[in-house]
C-alpha positions in Angstrom: 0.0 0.0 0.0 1.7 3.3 -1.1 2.2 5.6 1.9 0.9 9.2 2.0 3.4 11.9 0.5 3.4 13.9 3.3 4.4 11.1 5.5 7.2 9.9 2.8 8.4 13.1 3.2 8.7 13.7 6.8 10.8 10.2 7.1 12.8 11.1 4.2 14.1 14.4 6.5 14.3 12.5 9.3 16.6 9.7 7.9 18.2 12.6 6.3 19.1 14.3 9.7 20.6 11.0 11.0 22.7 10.4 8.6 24.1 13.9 8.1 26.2 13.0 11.3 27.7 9.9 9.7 28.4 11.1 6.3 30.8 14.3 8.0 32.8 12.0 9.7 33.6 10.0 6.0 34.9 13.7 5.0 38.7 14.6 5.7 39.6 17.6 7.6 41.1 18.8 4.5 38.0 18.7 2.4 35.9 21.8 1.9 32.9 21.6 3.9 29.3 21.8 1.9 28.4 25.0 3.5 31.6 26.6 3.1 31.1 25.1 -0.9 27.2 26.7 -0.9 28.7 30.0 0.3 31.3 30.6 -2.4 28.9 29.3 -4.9 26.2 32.1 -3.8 28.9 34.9 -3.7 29.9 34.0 -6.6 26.6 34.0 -8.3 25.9 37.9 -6.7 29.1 38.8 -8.5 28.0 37.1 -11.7 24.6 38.5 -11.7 25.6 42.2 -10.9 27.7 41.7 -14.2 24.8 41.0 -16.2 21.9 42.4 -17.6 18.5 42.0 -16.1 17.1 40.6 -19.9 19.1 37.6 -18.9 18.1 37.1 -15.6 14.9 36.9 -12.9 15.0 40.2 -10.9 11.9 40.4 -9.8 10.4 37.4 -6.8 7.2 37.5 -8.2 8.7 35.9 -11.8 10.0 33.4 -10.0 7.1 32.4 -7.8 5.1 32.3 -10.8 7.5 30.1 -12.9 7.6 27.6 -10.1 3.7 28.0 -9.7 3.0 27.1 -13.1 5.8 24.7 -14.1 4.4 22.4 -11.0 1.2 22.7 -11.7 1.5 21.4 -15.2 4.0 19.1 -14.5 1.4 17.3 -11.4 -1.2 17.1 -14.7 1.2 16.4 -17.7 4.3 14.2 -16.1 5.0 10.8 -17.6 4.3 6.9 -15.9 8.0 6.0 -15.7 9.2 3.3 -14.0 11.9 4.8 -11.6 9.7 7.6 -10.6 6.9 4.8 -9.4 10.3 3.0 -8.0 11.3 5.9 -5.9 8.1 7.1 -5.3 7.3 6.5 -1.2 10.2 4.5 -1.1 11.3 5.2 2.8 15.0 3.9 2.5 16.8 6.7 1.8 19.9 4.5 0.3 17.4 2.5 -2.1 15.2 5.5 -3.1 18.7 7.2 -3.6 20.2 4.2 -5.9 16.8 4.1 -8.0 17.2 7.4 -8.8 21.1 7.3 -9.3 20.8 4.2 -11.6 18.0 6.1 -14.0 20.2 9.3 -14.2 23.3 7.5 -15.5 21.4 5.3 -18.1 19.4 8.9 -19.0 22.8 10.4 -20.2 22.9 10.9 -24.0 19.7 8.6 -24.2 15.9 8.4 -25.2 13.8 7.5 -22.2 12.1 5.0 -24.8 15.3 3.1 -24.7 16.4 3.2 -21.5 13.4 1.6 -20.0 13.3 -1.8 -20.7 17.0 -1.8 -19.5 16.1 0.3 -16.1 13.5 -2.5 -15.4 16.1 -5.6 -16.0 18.9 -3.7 -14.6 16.4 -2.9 -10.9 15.4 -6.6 -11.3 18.9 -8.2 -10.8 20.0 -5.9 -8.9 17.7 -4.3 -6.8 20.1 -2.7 -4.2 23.5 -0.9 -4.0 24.4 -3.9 -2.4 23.8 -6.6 -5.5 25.1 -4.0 -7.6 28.5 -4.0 -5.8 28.8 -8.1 -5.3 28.0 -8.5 -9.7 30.8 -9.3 -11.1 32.0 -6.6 -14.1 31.2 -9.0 -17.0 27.4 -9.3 -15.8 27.1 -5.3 -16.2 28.9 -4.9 -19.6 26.1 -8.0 -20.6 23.1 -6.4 -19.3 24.6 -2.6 -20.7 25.1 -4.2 -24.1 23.9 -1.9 -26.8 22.9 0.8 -24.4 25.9 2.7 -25.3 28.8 4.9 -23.1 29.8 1.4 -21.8 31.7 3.5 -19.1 28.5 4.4 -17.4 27.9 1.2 -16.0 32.0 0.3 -15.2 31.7 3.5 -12.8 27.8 3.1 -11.5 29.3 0.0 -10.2 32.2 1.2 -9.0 30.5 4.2 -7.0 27.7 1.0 -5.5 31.2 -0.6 -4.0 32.2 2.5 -2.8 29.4 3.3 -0.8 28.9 -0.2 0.5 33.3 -0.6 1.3 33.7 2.7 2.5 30.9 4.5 3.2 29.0 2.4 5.0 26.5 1.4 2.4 24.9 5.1 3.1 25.0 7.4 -0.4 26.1 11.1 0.4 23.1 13.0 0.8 24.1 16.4 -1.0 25.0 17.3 -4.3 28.4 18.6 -2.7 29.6 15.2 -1.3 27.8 13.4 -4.1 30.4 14.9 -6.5 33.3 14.6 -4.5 33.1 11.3 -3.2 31.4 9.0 -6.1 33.6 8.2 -9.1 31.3 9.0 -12.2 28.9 11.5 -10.4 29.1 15.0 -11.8 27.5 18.1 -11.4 24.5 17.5 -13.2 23.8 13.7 -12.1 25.1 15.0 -8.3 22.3 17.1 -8.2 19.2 15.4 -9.7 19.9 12.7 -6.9 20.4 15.2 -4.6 16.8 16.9 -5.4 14.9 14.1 -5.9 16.3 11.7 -3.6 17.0 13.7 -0.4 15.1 17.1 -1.3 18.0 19.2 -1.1 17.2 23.0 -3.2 20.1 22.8 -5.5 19.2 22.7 -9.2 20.3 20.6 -12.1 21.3 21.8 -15.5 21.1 19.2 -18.7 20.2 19.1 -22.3 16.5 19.9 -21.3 17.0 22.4 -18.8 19.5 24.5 -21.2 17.5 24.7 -24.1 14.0 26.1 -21.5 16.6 28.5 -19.7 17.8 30.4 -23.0 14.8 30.4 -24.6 13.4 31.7 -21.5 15.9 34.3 -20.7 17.0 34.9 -24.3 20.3 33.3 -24.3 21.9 33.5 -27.6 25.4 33.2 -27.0 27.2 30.2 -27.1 25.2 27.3 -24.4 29.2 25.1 -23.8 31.0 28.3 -23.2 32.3 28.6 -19.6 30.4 31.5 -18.8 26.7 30.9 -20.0 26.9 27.9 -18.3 27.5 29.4 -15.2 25.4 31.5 -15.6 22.6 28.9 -16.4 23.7 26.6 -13.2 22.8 30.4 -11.2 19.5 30.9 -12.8 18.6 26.8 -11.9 19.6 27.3 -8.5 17.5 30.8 -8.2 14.2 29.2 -9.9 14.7 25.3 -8.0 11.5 25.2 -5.7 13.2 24.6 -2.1 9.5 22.7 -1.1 9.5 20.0 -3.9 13.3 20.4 -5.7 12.9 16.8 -6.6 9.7 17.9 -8.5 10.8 21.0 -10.0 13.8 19.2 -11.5 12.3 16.6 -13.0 9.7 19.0 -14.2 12.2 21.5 -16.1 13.7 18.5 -17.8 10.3 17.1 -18.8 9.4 20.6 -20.4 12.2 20.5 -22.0 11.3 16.8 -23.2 7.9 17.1 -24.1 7.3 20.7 -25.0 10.4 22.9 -25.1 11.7 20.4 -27.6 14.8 21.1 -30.3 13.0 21.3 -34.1 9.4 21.9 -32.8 8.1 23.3 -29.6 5.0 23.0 -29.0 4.7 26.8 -27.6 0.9 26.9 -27.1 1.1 24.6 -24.4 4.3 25.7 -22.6 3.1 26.8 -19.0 5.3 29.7 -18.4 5.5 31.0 -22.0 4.3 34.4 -20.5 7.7 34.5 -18.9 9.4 33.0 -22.0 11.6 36.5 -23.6 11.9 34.1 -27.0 8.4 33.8 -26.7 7.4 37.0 -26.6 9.9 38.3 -29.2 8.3 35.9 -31.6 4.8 36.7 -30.8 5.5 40.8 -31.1 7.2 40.1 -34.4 4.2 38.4 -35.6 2.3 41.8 -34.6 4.5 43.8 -36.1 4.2 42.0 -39.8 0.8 41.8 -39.4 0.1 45.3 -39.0 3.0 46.3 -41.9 4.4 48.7 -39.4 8.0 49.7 -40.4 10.6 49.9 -37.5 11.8 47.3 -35.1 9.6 45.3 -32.8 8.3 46.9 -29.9 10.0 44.2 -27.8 12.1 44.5 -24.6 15.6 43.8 -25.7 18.4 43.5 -24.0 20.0 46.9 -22.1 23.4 45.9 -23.4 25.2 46.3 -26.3 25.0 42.6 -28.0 29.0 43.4 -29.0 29.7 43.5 -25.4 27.0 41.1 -23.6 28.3 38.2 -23.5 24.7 36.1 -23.5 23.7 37.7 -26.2 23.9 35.7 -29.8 27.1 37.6 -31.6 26.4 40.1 -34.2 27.2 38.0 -36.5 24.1 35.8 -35.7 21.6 38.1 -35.7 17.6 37.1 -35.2 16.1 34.8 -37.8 12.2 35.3 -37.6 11.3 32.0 -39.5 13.2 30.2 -36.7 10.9 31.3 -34.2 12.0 30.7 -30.2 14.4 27.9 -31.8 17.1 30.8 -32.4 17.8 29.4 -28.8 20.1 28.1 -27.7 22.7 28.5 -30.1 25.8 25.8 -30.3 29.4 26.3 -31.4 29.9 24.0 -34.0 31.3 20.5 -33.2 34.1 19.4 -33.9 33.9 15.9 -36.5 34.7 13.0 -35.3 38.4 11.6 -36.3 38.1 8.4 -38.6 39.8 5.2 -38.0 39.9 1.7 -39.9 40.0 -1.3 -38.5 40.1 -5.0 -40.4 37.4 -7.5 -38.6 37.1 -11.0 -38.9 33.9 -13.5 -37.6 35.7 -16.6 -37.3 33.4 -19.9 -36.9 33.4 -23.5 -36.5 30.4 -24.5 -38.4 31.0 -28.3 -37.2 32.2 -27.8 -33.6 30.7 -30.1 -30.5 27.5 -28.7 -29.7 26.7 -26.6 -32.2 28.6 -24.1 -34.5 30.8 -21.6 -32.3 32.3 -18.5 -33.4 35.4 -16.7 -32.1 35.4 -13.8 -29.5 38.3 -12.0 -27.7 37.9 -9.5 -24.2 38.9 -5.7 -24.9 41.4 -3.7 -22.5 40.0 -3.2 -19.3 40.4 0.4 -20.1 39.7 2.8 -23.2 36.8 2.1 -25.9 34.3 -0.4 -25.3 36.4 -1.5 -22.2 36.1 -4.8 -21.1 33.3 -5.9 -24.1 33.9 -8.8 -26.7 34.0 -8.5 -30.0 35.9 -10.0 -32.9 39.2 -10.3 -33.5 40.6 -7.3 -35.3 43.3 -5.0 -36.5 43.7 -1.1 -36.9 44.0 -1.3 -40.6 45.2 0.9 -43.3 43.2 1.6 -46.9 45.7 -1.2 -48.1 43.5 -4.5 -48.9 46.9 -6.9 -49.0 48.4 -5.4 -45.7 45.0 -5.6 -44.0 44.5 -9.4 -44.9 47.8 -10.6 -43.8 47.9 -8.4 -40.2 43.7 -9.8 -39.9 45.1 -13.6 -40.9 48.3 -13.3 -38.3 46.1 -12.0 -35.5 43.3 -14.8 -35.7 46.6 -17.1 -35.8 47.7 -16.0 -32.5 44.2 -16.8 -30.9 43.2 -19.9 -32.7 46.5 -21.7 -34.3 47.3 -22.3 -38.3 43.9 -21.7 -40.4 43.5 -22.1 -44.1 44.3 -18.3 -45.6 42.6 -19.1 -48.7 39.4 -19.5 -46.8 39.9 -15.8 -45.6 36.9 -13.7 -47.4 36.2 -9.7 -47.3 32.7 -9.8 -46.8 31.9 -6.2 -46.6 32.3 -3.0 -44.3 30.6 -1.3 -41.1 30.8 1.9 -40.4 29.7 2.9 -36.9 30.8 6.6 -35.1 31.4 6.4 -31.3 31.4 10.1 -29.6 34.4 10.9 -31.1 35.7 8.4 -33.8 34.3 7.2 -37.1 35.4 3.6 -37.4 35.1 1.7 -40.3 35.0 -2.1 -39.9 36.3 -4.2 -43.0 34.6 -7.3 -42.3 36.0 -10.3 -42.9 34.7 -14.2 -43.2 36.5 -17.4 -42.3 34.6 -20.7 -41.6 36.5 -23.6 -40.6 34.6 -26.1 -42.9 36.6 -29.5 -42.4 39.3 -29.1 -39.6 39.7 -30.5 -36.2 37.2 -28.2 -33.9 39.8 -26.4 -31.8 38.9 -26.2 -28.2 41.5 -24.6 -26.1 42.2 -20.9 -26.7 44.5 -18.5 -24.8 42.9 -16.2 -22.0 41.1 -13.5 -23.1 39.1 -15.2 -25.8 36.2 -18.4 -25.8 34.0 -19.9 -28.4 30.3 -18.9 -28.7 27.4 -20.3 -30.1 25.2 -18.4 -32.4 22.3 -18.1 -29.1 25.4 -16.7 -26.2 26.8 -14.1 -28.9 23.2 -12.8 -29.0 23.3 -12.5 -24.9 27.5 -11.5 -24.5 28.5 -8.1 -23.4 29.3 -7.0 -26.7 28.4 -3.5 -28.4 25.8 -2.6 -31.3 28.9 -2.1 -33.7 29.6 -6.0 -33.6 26.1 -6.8 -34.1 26.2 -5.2 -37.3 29.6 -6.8 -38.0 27.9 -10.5 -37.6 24.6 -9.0 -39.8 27.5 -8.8 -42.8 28.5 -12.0 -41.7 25.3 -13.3 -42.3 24.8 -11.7 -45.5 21.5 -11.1 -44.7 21.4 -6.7 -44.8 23.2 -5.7 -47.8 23.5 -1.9 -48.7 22.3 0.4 -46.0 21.6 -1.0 -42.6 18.0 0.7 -42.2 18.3 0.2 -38.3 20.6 3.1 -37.7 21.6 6.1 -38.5 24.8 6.4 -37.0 25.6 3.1 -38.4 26.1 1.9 -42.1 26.9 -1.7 -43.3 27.6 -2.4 -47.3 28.6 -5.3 -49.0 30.5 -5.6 -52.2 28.5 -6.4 -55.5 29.8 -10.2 -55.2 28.0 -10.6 -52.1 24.4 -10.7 -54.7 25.5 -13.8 -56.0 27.0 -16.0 -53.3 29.2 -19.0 -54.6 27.8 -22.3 -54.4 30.0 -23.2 -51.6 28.8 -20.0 -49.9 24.9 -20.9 -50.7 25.5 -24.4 -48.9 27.2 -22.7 -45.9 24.2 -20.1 -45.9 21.6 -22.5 -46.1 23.2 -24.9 -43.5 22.3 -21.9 -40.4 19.0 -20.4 -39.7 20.1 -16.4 -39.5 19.5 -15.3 -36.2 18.9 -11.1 -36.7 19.3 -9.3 -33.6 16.9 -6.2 -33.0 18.8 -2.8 -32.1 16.8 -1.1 -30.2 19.2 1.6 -28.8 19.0 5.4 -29.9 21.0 8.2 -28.3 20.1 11.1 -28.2 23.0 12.9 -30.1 26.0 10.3 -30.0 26.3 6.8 -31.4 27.1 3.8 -29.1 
């Protein structure tokens, strides 16, 4: 039976209080108490704010009651059924209320909620506490992460659950301060959203979401990554965070920015505090203006600065674009492309081994890309075909002993981009049609069937490698966007030794259903 939210509440400060005592004691004398932190931030915040211009910023009380006023009101009609919010929902134990929250926040990072639920709910079913989550050995998380992308999210979730339960008592830091400082992986952002919505504690969170409502809302033009519009968006959070539900009001900013306040196409008409919204109403005077032919600027509060010397103001040089409406904010630097690699991939199988055809997978570093997943063996490869084929053929050697290089086929290419690289995969063939099965590999690589691949902690990219393998996606892989497999024109008419192979296994197609947000697994 779900317990009154009031009475949630009251525990929640009371447990809080108790443990307060606890978690000062984990803190060296050396480390900079949370008040002393919260001081500096709010003097620094006066400073920042004297600095500014009041288009950019909430100067009067009675904005700011009404903001929170309205952005609570529709998020208590409009917010979504998701599963951690019923999960930490009148949950009483601080520590699991505070780990249901934790686990949704990391998962949340650079992806669609759409994708991250079905592997919230598997993830809260095997490991329900901080305490399964510490005792799981790293190989069961990178399975269960598979495809989810930023395979480093679940390495250090992990690692912060054994921190807490070997040194911390198994009690999670209650404030965004020692959240920060004492959990590997927890930053600013992820600090404070447990912070809020776990223990209530007024500090404001800042994320995709929650930029794009603040410039639009305060007119923000200049560049959202720079140093100084982000701290100037972390101040205007922490001014507008409702100190009676911060949980709520968090979670409600984001959701604006999620459901109405989106990228392309806001959905303005039902925006709850679009009467506070300066893009808004520069828009809406605009449309006035044309209307009535009138020749001059709008009649629009702009801001008291000169845009060549406010620094939140968009630069000259990008000046208002009507057709583009309140989507002129927030404007982004441009990125920097990713840099491209190539690497030369080979599916190596036993089509005749004991039990069942087996295919050939080796363990990545423990650090760096895709640490700790399996995938195929491979080589960084150059454009070269010849060189490519002989380093491929010399590395599956030193895994699996002498194999027939004639046998050795290029099947096709994948190319997937990571955050930062573009790789392209040559993909390469080799089935080990009548030889001895081999059986004993070195450490650091084992045998598969065609059913454990589909379950191994291995990433999206060498799902597509094995669909080439397969032979059964040629041209454009229609499952992704940010990845592309192709197949050369032989591939259309298969040799007849090829056509017995293919007709020998049932394909087994894997469905993909992650989607970041703006990155690539």
């Amino acid at each position: 039976m779900k317990k009154p939210q009031a009475a949630v509440r009251s525990r929640l400060r009371k447990q809080a209080s108790r443990q307060e005592g606890s978690e000062k004691r984990v803190l060296s004398s050396s480390q900079v108490k949370p008040s002393t932190a919260a001081g500096l931030a709010k003097r620094q915040e006066v400073a920042w704010q004297a600095s500014v211009s009041s288009y950019h910023l909430f100067r009067d009380t009675a904005e700011v009651m009404a903001f929170r006023e309205n952005l609570l009101n529709w998020y208590d009609r409009e917010k979504r059924d998701l599963p951690w919010r019923r999960l930490a929902e009148g949950e009483v134990d601080l520590d699991r209320r505070a780990y249901a929250v934790w686990v949704s926040e990391v998962m949340l990072q650079q992806t669609q909620v759409a994708t991250v639920i079905d592997y919230y709910t598997r993830w809260m079913q095997k490991w329900p506490t901080l305490q399964d989550l510490a005792g799981a050995s790293l190989e069961e998380v990178n399975q269960l992460w598979a495809g989810l992308g930023y395979y480093s999210r679940g390495r250090r979730l992990q690692q912060g659950a054994r921190k807490v339960v070997e040194e911390l008592g198994g009690h999670v830091p209650h404030t965004a301060e020692t959240l920060q400082r004492l959990l590997p992986g927890v930053g600013r952002y992820t600090a404070g959203a447990i912070a809020s919505i776990a223990f209530g504690q007024a500090t404001g969170v800042v994320d995709g979401n929650v930029i794009r409502v603040l410039c639009r809302v305060r007119a923000i033009g200049a560049d959202s990554s720079s140093t100084l519009v982000s701290q100037h968006l972390w101040g205007l959070a922490q001014q507008l965070v409702d100190p009676a539900r911060p949980g709520d009001f968090n979670q409600a900013a984001m959701e604006l920015g999620a459901l109405v306040c989106t990228p392309q196409h806001p959905h303005c008409s039902q925006c709850p505090v679009r009467s506070l919204c300066r893009a808004y109403q520069k828009v809406e005077r605009g449309k006035l203006l044309a209307s009535q032919s009138l020749p001059g600027s709008p009649d629009v509060e702009e801001c008291a600065s000169s845009t060549e010397l406010c620094q939140l103001c968009a630069h000259p040089t990008e000046p208002w674009d009507q057709t583009l409406g309140v989507t002129n904010f927030p404007r982004k630097a441009s990125r920097k492309p990713p840099r491209e690699e190539c690497s030369a991939i080979c599916v190596l199988e036993q089509p005749r081994a004991l039990g069942g055809p087996q295919i050939l997978l080796v363990q990545r570093p423990s650090s760096g890309l895709l640490a700790g997943l399996w995938e195929f063996p491979s080589v960084t490869a150059e454009a070269s075909g010849r060189c490519q084929r002989e380093a491929l053929l010399q590395e599956l050697q030193s895994w699996a002993g002498p194999l027939p290089a004639s046998h050795l086929q290029h099947l096709g290419q994948v190319v997937h981009t990571f955050s930062h690289i573009k790789l392209t995969y040559q993909v390469y063939g080799l089935a080990l049609e009548g030889q001895t099965p081999v059986t004993i590999v070195p450490p650091g690589a084992r045998w598969l069937t065609r059913e454990e691949f589909h379950t191994a902690a291995i990433s999206t990219a060498m799902k597509k490698v094995f669909r080439v393998y397969e032979g059964q996606q040629p041209g454009i892989c229609k499952g992704s966007k940010r990845s592309q497999v192709s197949t050369p024109s032989s591939r259309k008419k298969p040799s007849p030794g090829q056509q017995l192979l293919d007709s020998f296994f049932r394909p087994l197609i894997p469905t993909d259903s992650s989607n970041l947000n703006s990155m690539a697994q």
